[in-house]
C-alpha positions as CSV (number, residue, x, y, z in Angstrom):
1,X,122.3,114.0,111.4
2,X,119.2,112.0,111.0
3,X,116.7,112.4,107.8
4,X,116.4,116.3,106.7
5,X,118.8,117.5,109.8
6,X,116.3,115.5,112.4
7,X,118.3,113.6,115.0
8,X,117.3,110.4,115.8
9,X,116.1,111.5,119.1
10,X,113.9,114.0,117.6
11,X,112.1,111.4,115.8
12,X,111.8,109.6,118.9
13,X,110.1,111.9,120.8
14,X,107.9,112.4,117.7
15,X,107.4,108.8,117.7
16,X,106.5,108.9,121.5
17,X,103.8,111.8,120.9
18,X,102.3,110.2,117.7
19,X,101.6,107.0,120.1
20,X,100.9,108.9,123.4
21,X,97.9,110.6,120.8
22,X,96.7,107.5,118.9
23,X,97.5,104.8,121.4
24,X,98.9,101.6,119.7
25,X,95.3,100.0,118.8
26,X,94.7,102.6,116.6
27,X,98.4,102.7,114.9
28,X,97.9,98.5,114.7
29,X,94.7,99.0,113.2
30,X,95.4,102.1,110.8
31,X,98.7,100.0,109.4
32,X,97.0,97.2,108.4
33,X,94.1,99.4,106.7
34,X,96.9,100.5,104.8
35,X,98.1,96.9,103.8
36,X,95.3,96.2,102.7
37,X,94.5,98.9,100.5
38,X,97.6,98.7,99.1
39,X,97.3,94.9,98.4
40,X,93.8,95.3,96.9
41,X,95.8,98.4,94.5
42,X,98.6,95.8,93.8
43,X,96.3,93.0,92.5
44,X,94.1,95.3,90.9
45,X,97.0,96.4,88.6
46,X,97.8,93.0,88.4
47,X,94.6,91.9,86.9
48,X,94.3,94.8,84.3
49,X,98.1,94.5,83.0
50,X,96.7,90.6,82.6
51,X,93.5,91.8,81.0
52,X,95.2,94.2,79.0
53,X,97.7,91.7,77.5
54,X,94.9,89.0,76.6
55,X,93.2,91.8,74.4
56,X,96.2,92.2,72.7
57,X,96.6,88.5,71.5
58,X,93.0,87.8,70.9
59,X,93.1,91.1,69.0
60,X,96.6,90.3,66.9
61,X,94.6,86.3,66.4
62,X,91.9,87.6,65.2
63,X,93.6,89.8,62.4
64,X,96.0,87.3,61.2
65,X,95.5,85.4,58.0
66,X,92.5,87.7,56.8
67,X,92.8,89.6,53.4
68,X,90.5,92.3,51.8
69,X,89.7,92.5,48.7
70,X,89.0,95.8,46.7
71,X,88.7,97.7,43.7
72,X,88.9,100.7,42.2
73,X,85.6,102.4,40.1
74,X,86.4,105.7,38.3
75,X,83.7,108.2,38.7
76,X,83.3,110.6,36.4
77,X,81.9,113.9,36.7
78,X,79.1,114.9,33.8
């Protein structure tokens, strides 16, 4: 038993079809479309997990050391 009760000779004849329909320039050129969209999704995350984590320290920076004074007034009402 192959994947989901598909033999393997099942999926080859599928595979045979699929490539008998698209020819092999097509398949070449649809899988590396694919690489490189999922390349482009992989560095994009990349570069907004690094973005995301240089916010953070110039944010945490930025806060530290500062104080704030205040005080009270009590209104009262006539």
């Amino acid at each position: 038993m192959g994947i989901g009760g598909i033999s393997i000779w099942q999926l080859l004849i599928i595979l045979l079809i699929v490539v008998m329909l698209f020819g092999t320039k097509k398949l070449r050129s649809l899988g590396s479309d694919l690489g490189g969209a999922l390349k482009g999704f992989k560095s994009a995350m990349k570069e907004d997990e690094e973005s995301e984590t240089k916010s953070e320290t110039d944010t945490k920076t930025d806060s530290e050391g500062e104080t704030i004074d205040a005080t009270a007034e009590k209104v009262e009402n006539k």
